[in-house]
C-alpha positions in Angstrom: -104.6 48.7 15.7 -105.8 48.6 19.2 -104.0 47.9 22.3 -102.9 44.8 23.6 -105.6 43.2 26.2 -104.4 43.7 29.3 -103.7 40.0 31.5 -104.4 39.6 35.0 -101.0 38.4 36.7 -102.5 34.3 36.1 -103.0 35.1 32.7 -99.8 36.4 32.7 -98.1 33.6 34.3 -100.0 30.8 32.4 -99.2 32.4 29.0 -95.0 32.8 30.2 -95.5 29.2 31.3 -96.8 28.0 27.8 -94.5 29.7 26.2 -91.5 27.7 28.6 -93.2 24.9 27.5 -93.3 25.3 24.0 -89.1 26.5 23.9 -88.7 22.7 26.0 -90.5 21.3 23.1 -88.7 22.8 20.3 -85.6 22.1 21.6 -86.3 19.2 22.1 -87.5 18.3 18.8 -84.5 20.6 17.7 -81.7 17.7 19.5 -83.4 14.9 17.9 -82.7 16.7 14.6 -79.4 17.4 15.0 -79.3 13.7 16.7 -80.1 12.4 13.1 -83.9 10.7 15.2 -86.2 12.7 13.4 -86.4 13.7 9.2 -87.6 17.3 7.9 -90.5 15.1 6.4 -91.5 13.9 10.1 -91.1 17.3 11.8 -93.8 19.0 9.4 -95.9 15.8 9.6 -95.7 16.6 13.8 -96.6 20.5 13.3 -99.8 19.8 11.8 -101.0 18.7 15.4 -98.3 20.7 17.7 -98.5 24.5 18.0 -95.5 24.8 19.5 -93.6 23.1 16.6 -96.1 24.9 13.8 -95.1 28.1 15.2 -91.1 27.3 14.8 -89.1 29.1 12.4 -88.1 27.0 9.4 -84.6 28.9 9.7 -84.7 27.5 13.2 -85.6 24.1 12.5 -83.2 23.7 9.2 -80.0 24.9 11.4 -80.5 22.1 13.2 -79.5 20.1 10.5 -76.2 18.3 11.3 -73.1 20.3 9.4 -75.6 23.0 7.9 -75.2 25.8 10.1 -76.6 29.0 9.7 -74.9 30.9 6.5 -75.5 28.0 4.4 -79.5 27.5 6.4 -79.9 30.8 4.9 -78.7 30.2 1.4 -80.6 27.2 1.2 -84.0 29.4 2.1 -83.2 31.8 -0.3 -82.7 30.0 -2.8 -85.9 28.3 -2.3 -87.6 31.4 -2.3 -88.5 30.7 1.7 -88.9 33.7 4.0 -86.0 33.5 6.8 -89.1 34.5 8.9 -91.5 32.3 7.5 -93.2 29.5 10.4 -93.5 25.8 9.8 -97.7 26.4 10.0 -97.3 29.1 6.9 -95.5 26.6 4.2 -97.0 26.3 0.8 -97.5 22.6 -0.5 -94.6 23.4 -3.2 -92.3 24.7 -0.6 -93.0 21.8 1.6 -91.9 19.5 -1.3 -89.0 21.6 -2.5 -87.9 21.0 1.6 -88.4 17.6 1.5 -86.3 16.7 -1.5 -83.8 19.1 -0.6 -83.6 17.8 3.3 -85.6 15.2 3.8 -82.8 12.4 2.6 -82.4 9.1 3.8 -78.1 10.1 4.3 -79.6 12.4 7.1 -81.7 9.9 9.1 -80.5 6.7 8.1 -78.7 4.5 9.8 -76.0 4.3 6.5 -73.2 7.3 5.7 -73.1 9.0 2.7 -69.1 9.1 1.2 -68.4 11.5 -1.5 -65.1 10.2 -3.0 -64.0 13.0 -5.8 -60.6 14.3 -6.7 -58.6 15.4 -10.3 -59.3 12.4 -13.5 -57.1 9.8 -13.5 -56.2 10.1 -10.0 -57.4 6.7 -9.1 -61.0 6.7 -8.1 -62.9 3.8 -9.6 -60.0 1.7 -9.1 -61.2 2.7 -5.4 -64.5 2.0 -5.9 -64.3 -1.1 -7.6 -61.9 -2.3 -4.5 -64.0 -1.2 -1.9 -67.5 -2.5 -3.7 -65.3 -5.8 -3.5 -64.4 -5.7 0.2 -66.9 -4.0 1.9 -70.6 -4.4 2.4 -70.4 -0.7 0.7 -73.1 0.4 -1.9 -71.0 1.7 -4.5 -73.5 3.7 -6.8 -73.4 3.2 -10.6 -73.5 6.9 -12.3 -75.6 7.6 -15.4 -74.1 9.1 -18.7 -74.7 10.0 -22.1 -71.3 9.0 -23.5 -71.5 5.7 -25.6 -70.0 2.4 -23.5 -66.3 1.1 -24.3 -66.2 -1.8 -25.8 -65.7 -3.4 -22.1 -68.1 -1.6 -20.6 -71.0 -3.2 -19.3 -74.4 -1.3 -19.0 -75.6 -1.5 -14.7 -72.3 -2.0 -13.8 -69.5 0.5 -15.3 -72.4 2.8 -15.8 -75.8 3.2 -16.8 -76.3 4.1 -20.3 -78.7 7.0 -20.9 -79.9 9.1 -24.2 -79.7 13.1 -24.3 -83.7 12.6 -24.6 -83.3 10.2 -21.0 -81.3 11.9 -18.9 -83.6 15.4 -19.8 -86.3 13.0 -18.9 -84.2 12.3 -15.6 -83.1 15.9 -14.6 -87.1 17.2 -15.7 -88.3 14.7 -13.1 -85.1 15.4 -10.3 -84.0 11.6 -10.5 -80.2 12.7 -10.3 -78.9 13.9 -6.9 -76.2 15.8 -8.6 -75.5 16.0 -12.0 -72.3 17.5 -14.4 -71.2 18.2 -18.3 -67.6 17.2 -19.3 -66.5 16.5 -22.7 -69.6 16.9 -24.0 -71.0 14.3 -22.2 -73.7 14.4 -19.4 -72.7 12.3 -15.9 -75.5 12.0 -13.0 -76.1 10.1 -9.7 -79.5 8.4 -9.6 -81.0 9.1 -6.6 -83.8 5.7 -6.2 -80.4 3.2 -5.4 -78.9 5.4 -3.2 -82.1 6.1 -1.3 -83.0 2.3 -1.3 -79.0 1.7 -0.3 -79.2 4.1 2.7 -82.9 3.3 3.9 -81.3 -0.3 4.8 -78.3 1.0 6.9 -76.0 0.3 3.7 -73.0 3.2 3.9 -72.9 4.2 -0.2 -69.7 5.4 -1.9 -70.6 8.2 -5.1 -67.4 8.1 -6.8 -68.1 11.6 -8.4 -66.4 15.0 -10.1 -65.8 17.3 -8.1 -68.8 19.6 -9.6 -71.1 16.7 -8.6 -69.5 16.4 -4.8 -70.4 19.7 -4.1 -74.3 19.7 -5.4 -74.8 16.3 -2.6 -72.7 18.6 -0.4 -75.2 21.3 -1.0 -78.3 19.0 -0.5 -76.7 16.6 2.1 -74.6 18.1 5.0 -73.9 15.0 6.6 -72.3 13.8 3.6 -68.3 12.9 4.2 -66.5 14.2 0.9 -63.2 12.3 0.6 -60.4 14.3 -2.0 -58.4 11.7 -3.4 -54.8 12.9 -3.8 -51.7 11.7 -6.4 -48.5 10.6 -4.8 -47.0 13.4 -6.6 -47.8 15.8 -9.1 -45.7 13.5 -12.1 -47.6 10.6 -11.2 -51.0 11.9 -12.3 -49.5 13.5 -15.6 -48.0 9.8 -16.0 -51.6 8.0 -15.4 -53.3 10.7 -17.7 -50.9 10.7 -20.5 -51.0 7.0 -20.6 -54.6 6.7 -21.4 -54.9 4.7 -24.5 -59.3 5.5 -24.8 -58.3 8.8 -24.3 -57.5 11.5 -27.8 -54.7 13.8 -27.3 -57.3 16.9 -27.1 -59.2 14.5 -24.2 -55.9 14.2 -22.6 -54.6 17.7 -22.9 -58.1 18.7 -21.4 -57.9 16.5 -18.7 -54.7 17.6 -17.2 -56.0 21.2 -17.7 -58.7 20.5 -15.2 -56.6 17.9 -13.0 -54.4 21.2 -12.4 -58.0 23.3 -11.4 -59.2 20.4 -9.6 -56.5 19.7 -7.3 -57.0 23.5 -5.8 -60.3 22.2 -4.6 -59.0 19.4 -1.9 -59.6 22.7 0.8 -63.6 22.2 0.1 -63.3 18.5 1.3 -63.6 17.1 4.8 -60.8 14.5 4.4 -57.9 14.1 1.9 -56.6 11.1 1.1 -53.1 10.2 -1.0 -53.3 7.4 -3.1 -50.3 5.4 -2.5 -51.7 2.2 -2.2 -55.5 1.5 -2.8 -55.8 -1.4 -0.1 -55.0 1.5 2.6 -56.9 3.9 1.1 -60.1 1.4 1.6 -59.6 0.5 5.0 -59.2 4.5 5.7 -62.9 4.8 3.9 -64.0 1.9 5.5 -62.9 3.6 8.7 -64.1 6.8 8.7 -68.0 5.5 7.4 -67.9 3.4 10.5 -66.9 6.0 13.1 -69.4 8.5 11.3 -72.2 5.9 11.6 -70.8 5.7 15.7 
């Protein structure tokens, strides 16, 4: 390789003044990132006409993702098979979409906030839900499953009532923004409503496993996870024992995984005890508003 040309001292200064320019202009575009103004989708859309923004680091660009920070920037990258060196201007079509889906959701630019309400079986969550759909101008998102409906059950609005063959359908085509097996049976968050929800300013509430809360962690930073807690320890063994839909081996499983799933309240941003469900709404209701603020 030959040597570099050598630049009189107004080349010099007019190619140290571009590049100024060009760090103004990412940083720029950088704060309206974090500032939840601009999506992923937008920012590539703006590189295909902006040098300075097609020669930014996608590492760069996705730490400036509100909550991601830089370990999990570079887990996400590698686990989309994205160089941490690689520039907006050198991404594939496929990795542009893989980006996209992974970044580019409405939770992150809309004007509605994404809850993640999780915590052990039987602990009180769609009793939650149900309150708070009630109450609040809340989009409280109906998950799909594979088990067969109760008899009380009604399909749209306890849950939406999927085949093994549909929901491989859904997963194959990454309708589900998280998705978990227990009992045997398959449980998934569709992602259209939630979209749609969050597009008009709606906050949503996914009343989720714990499994599931960490995938739309995972994909959606800016997501608040809420970790519903028991009163006490007795309480929950109470509520789970007294299960009438549930068989003894459904029961015994459940408080096998109630005991692993109340370690995980540390992975949470909030936990909540569930003493009395009116004051555990207003606390949601609370914390969407000030995160929308």
């Amino acid at each position: 390789m030959g040597a570099p040309p050598q630049l009189t001292p107004e080349q010099r200064a007019n190619a140290l003044a571009k590049a100024k320019v060009s760090r103004q202009v990412r940083a720029g575009l950088k704060l309206r990132v974090k500032n939840q103004e601009l999506s992923i989708a937008q920012v590539i859309q703006i590189s295909h006409n902006d040098e300075a923004i097609a020669k930014m680091r996608v590492l760069e660009l996705v730490e400036s993702i509100p909550g991601m920070g830089k370990v999990r920037a570079k887990a996400l990258l590698e686990r989309l098979e994205i160089s941490l060196t690689r520039r907006l201007q050198g991404l594939g079509r496929h990795q542009v979409q893989a980006l996209e889906r992974e970044l580019n959701l409405p939770p992150a630019t809309a004007s509605g906030k994404l809850v993640v309400l999780s915590g052990p079986g039987g602990v009180g969550k769609s009793t939650v839900a149900k309150a708070l759909k009630q109450s609040s101008p809340f989009f409280v998102s109906v998950s799909a499953t594979t088990r067969a409906p109760r008899f009380n059950e009604i399909e749209g609005v306890d849950y939406h009532f999927y085949s093994h063959e549909k929901f491989d359908q859904a997963i194959a085509r990454d309708e589900f923004l998280e998705w978990a097996e227990f009992a045997g049976n398959r449980y998934g968050t569709p992602r259209k409503a939630v979209e749609e929800a969050l597009r008009n300013g709606q906050s949503v509430l996914l009343e989720i496993e714990i499994t599931g809360a960490r995938q739309v962690k995972e994909k959606v930073p800016q997501a608040l996870l809420v970790f519903l807690e028991p009163p006490t320890w007795e309480e929950l063994v109470s509520r789970l024992e007294g299960r009438g839909t549930d068989s003894p081996e459904r029961r015994a499983a459940r408080l096998a995984l109630a005991q692993e799933e109340m370690a995980a309240a540390s992975f949470f941003d909030k936990v909540l005890i569930n003493e009395e469900v009116e004051k555990v709404v207003a606390t949601l209701i609370e914390l969407a508003s000030a995160q929308k603020g």
